[in-house]
ZAMARGU-4260 file (C-alpha; in steps of 0.2 Angstrom, whole numbers, plus 5000, padded with zeros to 4 digits):
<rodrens>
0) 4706/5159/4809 | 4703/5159/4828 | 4721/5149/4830 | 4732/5158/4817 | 4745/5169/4823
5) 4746/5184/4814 | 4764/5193/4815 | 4765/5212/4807 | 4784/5217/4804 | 4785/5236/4804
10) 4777/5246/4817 | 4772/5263/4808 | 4757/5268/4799 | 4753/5254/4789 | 4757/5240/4803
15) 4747/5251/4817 | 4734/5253/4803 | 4734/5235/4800 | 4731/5227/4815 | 4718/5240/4821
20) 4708/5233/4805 | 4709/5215/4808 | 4703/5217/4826 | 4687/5229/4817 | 4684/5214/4804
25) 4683/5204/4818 | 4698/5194/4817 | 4702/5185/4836 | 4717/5177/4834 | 4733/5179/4840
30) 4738/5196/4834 | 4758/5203/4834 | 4765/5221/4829 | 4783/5220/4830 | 4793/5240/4830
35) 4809/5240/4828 | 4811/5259/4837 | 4807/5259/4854 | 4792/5272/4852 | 4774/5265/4849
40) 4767/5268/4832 | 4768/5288/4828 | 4764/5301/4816 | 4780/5305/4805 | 4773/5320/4795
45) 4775/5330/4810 | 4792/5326/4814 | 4796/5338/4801 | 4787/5352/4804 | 4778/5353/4821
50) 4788/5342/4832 | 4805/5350/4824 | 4797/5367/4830 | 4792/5359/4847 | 4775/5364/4845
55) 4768/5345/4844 | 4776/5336/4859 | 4781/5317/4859 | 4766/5310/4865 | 4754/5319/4853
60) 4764/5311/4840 | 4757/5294/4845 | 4744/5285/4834 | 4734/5276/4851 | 4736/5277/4868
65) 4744/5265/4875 | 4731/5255/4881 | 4722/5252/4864 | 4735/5237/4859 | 4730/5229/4878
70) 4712/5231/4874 | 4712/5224/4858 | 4721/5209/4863 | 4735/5215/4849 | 4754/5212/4856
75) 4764/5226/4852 | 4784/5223/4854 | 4793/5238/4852 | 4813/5240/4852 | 4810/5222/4843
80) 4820/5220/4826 | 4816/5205/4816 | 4834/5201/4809 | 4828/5183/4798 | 4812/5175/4792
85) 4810/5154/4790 | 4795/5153/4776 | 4796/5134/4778 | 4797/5134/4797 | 4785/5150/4796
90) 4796/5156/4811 | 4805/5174/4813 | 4820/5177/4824 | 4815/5192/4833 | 4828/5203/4841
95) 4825/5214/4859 | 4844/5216/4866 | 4853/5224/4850 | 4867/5210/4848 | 4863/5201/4836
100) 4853/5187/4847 | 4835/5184/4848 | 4820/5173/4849 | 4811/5164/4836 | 4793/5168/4835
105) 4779/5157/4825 | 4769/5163/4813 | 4755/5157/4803 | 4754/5175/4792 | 4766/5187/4791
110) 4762/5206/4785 | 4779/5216/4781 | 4775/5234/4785 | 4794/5237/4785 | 4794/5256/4779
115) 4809/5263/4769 | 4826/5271/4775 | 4832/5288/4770 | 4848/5288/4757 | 4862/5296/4764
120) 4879/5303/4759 | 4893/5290/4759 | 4907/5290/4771 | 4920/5296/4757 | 4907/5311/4755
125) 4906/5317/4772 | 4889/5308/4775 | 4896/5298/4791 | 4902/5316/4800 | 4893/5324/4816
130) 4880/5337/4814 | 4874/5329/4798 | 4858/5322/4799 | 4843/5314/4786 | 4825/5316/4793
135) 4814/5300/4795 | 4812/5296/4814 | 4809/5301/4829 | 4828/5298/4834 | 4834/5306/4817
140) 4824/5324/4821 | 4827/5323/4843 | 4848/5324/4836 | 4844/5338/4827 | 4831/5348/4835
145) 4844/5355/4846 | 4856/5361/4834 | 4842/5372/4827 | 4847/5388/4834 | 4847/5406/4827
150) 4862/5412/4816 | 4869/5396/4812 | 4870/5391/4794 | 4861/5376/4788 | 4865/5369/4770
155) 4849/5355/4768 | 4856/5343/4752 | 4839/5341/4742 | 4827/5352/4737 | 4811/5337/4738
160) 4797/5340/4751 | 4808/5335/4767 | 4822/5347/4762 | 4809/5361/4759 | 4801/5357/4775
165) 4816/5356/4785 | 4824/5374/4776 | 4807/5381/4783 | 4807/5376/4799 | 4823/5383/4800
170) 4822/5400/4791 | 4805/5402/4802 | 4820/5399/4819 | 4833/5412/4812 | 4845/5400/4804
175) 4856/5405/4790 | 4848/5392/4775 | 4856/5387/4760 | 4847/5372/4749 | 4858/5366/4736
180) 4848/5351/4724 | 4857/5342/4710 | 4845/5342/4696 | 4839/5357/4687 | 4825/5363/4698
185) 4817/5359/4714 | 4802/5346/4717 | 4807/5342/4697 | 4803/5323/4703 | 4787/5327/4711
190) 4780/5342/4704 | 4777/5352/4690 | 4790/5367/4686 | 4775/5378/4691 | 4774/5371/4706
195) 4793/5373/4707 | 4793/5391/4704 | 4779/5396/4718 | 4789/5387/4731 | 4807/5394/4725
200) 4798/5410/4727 | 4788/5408/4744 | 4806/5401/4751 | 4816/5415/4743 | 4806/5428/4750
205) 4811/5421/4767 | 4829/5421/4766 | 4832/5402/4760 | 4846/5401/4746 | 4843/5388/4733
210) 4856/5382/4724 | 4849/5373/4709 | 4859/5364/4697 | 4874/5362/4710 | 4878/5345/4716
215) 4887/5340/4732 | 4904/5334/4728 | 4909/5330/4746 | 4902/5338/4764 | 4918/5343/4771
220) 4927/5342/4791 | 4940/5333/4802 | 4925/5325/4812 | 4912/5339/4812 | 4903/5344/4796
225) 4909/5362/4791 | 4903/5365/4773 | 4900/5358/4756 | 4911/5358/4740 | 4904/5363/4725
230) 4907/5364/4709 | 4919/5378/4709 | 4914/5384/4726 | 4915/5380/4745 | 4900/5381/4756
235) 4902/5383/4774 | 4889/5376/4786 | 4887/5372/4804 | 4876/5357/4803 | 4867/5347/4788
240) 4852/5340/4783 | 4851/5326/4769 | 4836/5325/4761 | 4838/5315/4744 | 4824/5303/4745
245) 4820/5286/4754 | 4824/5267/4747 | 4812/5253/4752 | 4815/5243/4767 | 4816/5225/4758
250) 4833/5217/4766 | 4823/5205/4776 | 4811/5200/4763 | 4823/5198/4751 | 4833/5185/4762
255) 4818/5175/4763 | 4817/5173/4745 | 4803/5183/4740 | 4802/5194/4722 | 4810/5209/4725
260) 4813/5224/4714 | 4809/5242/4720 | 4801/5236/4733 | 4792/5220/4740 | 4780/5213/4725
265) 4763/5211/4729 | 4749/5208/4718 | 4733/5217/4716 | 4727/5209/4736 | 4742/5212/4744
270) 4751/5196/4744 | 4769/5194/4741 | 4777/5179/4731 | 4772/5168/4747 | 4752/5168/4748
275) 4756/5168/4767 | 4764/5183/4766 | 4759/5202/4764 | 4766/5219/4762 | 4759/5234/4765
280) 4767/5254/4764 | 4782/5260/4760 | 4789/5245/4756 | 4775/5237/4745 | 4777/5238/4725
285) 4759/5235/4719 | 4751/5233/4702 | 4745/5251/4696 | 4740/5252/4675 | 4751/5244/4664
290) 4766/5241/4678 | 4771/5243/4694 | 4769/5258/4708 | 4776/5261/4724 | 4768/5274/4734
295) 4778/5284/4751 | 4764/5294/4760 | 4752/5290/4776 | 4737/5289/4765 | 4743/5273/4757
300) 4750/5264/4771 | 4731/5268/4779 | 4723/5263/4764 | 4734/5248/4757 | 4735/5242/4775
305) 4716/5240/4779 | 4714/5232/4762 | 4725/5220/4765 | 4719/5215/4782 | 4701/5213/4772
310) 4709/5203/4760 | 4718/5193/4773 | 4700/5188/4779 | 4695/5184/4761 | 4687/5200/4755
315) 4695/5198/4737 | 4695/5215/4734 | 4709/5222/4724 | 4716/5239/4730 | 4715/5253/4720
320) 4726/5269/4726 | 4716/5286/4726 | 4733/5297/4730 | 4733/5313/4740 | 4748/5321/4749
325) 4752/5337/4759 | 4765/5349/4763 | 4768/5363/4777 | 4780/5376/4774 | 4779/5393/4782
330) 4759/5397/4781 | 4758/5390/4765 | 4751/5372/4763 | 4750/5362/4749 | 4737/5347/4745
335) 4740/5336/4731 | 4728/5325/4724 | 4730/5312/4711 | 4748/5308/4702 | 4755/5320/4690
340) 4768/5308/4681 | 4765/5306/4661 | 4754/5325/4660 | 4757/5333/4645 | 4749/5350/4651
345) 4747/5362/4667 | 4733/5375/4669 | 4738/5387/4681 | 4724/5394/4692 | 4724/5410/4704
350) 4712/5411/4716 | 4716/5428/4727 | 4731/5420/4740 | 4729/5403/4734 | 4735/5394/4719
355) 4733/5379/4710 | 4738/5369/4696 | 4731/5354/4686 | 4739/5341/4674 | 4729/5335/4660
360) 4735/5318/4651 | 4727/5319/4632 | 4714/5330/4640 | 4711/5318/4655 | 4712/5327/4672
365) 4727/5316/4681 | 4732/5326/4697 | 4730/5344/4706 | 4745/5352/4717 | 4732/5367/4727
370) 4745/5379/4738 | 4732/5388/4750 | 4716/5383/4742 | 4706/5369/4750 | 4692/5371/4739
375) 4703/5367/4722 | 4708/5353/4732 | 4693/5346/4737 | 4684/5348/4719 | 4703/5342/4709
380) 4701/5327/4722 | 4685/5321/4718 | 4685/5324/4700 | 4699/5314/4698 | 4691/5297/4708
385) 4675/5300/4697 | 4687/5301/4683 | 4679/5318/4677 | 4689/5329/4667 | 4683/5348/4668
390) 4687/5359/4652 | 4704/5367/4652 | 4699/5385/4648 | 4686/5387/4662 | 4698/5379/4676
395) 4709/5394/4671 | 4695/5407/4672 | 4694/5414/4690 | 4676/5419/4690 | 4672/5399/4687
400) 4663/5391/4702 | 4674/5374/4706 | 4658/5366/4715 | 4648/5369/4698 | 4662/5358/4691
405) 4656/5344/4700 | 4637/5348/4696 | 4641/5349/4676
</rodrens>
């Protein structure tokens, strides 16, 4: 493969993480990361919690330094949108001056680490006025950051784990919060209503108003967002934050004729419709049990990335997710192992300031949400990749020993 070109679409965590693993493989072609944003690869967990609070600065945010990309011989491209892709040609138009123009490039593999893009309001809803904002980039939280400011009222649309986040960092900063979400309960997508109940509580206690139940009919203002009607009600606010979820970036591979549903379908190695293409993140809809899963957190753009550069080189290896996830709010964090969708009972363990809760499936251990208590974690974690299920009645007995769980 010393004279294939190599071109990864999509410079975030799964495109940083890919290239960085074909140049450890060994791989010594030609090597391309193109970024649409004109930052390098960064961390965008932080953007909602530390860099919001200005406690992580830009450059920490960075996933190299600059001069990792030179000595590894990888061109990286930022500000560089790919806007169409030739499978026949194995070309790409690339992008660099924002009108529309560009450069074709060649290619001999293409990787589509494109990401996913936040959902917003629509225009007749208010979504398009100032000081409403949505929380995925580096761009997204630098217009916002400053608008953060003590006594002004925030209403955040979304009660998932960036409106959570977001309502914290702004309680924490003096703002007057309200969180309204649309479907019965917060995190009900996500997590159970345990779960649920511990973080309405946490947020509660620090002066967040959460609104559950209440959809947004329209954000409201001439040009300037100034509240939110409700059923029945009126809501002022100074500024906004939608968080209502994410929609996988799959425009360009969609143009190009490749199977698309929620997301770019790969199979079991990565590849996408075209052998000569991959996808890898956000964007990628792999095979997981009897259909199809799409995963949005950094562990699986690490991990689906690095399997695909192996399989690029012909390791044949099939990937297999082993989920995990994280949350900051306040002091409180939460680490979540494993998927909790299709459990059919939670057992609800105290463990002095820390809590945690784990689903069972037909007795099988599935997934563990551990607010404050890295050791539930840790045990929930690898009991579920040994695919060990631990009796029910002891999890929920305080005096049991988690690490004699993973001795039994």
């Amino acid at each position: 493969m010393a004279q294939e070109h190599i071109v990864v679409v999509g410079a975030g965590q799964a495109g940083a993480a890919v290239v960085a693993r074909l140049r450890a493989l060994g791989f010594d072609g030609a090597l391309t990361l193109l970024g649409a944003e004109p930052a390098p690869p960064y961390q965008r967990p932080p953007l909602s919690k530390k860099y919001l609070t200005g406690e992580m600065t830009r450059e920490r945010l960075f996933l190299r330094p600059a001069a990792f990309y030179a000595d590894q011989d990888i061109t990286l491209r930022t500000g560089a949108a790919v806007r169409t892709i030739d499978r026949a040609a194995r070309t790409l138009t690339v992008c660099t001056d924002g009108a529309g123009g560009g450069e074709t490039l060649h290619w001999d593999r293409l990787i589509l680490a494109t990401g996913a893009a936040p959902r917003r309001l629509p225009a007749d809803r208010g979504g398009a006025l100032a000081g409403v904002h949505v929380m995925r980039d580096l761009a997204d939280v630098d217009a916002m950051a400053g608008a953060f400011v003590a006594g002004r009222r925030l209403l955040v649309v979304g009660g998932g784990y960036i409106g959570l986040e977001a309502a914290a960092v702004a309680a924490t900063r003096g703002l007057d919060v309200t969180l309204l979400e649309a479907a019965p309960r917060i995190l009900v997508r996500v997590a159970c209503a345990q779960t649920s109940d511990w973080f309405r509580t946490l947020h509660t206690a620090h002066g967040v108003r959460i609104l559950e139940g209440t959809a947004v009919a329209r954000l409201t203002g001439t040009d300037h967002v100034t509240g939110a009607d409700v059923a029945g009600a009126h809501i002022p606010c100074d500024l906004a934050v939608v968080g209502i979820g994410v929609t996988p970036r799959t425009a360009l591979a969609e143009a190009a004729g490749l199977e698309v549903a929620d997301g770019i379908v790969v199979d079991t190695l990565g590849r996408t419709s075209d052998p000569d293409i991959w996808a890898a993140g956000d964007c990628a809809l792999f095979p997981h049990g009897d259909g199809r899963l799409r995963l949005e957190s950094v562990q699986n753009a690490i991990d689906q990335a690095e399997a695909v550069a192996a399989n690029i080189l012909g390791a044949a290896v099939p990937y297999v997710p082993q989920p995990w996830f994280w949350s900051d709010q306040y002091d409180a964090k939460l680490q979540i192992a494993g998927l909790g969708q299709g459990a059919d009972s939670i057992v609800v363990r105290d463990a002095g300031d820390g809590r945690s809760h784990w689903y069972f499936a037909q007795g099988r251990l599935i997934s563990v949400d551990a607010m404050n208590d890295a050791r539930a974690y840790m045990v929930g974690k690898r009991l579920i990749e040994a695919g060990r299920s631990p009796d029910p009645a002891a999890l929920a007995e305080p005096a049991t020993d988690l690490r004699a769980l993973l001795r039994d």
